[in-house]
N, C-alpha and C positions, 0 to 999 in steps of 0.2 A: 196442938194448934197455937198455943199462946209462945211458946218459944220462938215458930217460925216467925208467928206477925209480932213478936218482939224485938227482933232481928229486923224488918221490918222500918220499924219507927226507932230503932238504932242507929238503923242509914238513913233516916231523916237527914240531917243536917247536912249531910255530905254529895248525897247523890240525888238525880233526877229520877222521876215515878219508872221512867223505863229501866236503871239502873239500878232500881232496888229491889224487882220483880226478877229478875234475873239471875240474883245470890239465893233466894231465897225459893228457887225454882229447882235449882240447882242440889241445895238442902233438901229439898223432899224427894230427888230422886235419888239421889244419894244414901238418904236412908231409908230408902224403898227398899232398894237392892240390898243393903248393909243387914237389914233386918226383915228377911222372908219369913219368918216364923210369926210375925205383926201385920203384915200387911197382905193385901191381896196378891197372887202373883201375874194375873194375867191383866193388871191395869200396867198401864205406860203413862209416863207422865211426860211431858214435848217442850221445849222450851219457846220463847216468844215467836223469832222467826217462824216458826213451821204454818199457821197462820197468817204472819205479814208476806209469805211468799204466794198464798192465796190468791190475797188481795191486791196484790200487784198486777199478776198475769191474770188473771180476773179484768180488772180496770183496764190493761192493756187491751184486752180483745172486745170490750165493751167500744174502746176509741177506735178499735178499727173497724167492727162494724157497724158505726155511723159515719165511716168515711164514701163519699161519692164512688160509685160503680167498684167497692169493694164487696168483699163475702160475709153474708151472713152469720149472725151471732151462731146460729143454731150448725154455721157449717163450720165456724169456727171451732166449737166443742166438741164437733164430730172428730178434729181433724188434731186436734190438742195434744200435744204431747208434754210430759214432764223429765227435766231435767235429774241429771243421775244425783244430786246433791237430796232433793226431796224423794226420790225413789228410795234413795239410801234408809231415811226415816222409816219405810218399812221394813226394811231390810236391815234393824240395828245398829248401822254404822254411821255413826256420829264423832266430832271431834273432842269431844268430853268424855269423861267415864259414867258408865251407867246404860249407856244403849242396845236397846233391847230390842229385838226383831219381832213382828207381830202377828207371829203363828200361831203364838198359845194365848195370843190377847184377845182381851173380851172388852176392855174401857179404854181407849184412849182420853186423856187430860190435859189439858193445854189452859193456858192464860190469852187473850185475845187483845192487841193494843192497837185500838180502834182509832185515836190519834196520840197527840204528846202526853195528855193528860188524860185519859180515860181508857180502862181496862173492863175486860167482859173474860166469863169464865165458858170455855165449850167441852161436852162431854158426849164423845160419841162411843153410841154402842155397834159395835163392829154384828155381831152376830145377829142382832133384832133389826139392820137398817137404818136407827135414825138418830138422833143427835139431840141433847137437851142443849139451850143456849139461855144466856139472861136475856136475849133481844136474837130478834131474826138476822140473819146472818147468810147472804145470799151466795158468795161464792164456792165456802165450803160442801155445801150442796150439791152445786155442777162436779164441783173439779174433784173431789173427793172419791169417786169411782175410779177414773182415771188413774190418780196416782194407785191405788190401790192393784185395778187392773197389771199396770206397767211393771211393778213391782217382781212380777213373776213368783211370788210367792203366797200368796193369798186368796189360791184357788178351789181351798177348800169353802168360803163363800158361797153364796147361792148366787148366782150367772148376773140377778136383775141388781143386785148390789154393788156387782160390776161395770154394772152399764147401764144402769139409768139415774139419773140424779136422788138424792135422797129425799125424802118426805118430814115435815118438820111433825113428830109426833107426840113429841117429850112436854115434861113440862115448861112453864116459861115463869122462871123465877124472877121475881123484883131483885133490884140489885140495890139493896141497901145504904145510903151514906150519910156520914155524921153530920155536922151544923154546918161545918165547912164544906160541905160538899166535893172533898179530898181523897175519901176512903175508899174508893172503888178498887185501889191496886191492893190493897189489904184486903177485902173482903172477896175480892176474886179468886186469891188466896186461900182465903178460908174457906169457901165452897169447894174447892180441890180435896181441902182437907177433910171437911165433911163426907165427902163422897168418899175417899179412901179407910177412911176409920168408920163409917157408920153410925155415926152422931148424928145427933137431934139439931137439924138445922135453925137459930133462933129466929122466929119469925119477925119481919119485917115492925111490927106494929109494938112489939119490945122497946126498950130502953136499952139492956142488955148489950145489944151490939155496942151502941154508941157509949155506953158506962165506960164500955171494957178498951174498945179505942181509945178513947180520952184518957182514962188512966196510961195506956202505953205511950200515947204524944207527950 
């Protein structure tokens, strides 16, 4: 964990919060794949886009239906399709190395960038239905059948995971940040990492977090 988030506050000086989330996403699935004898094999780790494409066609179809004598949110969703670039995410084909199709998946993991400066960690369980988030997170819900559905790959699923929106049933972890209230792209991070290693996540009410930040700033 300390190498990734020291990598991290390496690219402090250089890059912006979305550009440092990025190398650093990039590194851990990297050595996801590199090292299967360490690591889980049926977690995926995604990188930032997979999320911001969400939230986009999400938003869009919110604007369209509150437009005058247009169609329904609910017929909108009905009616959704997704494009072959995010089907592909199921389906392993990505333009990076490391892309993994999500047959034998059980975790997918992603980093979430909710504007320029603020990041959230989401962790959906493919097989159980539902999704842990640090904050409710409304579009992955809807749209997350869908893609899944379209995929054409994914049909070993139970039908209603298919086709009905998810249910938020997970935990809802605090998302911890240091004095300067900076650390969410880091610690979003580290929750990734927790979850793949099985470490003891340090509680919010610690010092701990924020010692170990500040030493790497």
């Amino acid at each position: 964990m300390h190498a990734i988030l020291g990598l991290y506050y390496e690219l402090l000086p250089c890059y912006d919060l979305l550009s440092m989330n990025v190398p650093c996403l990039c590194l851990m699935r990297e050595r996801h794949v590199r090292y299967p004898e360490y690591y889980d094999s049926t977690n995926r780790i995604l990188d930032l886009n997979f999320y911001s494409n969400f939230k986009q066609r999400y938003d869009k179809m919110k604007e369209e239906a509150t437009t005058v004598g247009g169609r329904s949110f609910t017929q909108l969703i009905n009616e959704f399709e997704w494009n072959e670039d995010m089907i592909n995410y199921v389906r392993g084909i990505r333009p990076y190395p490391g892309g993994m199709d999500w047959i034998g998946a059980k975790r997918i993991l992603t980093v979430m960038k909710l504007n320029k400066t603020h990041f959230m960690t989401l962790e959906i369980l493919l097989h159980e239905g539902r999704m842990n988030f640090l904050t409710f997170i409304q579009p992955v819900f809807e749209l997350l059948p869908k893609l899944l559905k379209q995929s054409g790959i994914m049909k070993h699923l139970p039908n209603k995971f298919l086709n009905e929106p998810w249910e938020f049933e997970g935990r809802l972890e605090p998302m911890v940040t240091n004095d300067t209230k900076a650390a969410c792209g880091s610690y979003s991070l580290a929750f990734i990492e927790h979850l793949i290693t099985m470490t003891i996540l340090q509680p919010p009410q610690t010092l701990l977090c924020d010692n170990t930040v500040g030493r790497m700033q």
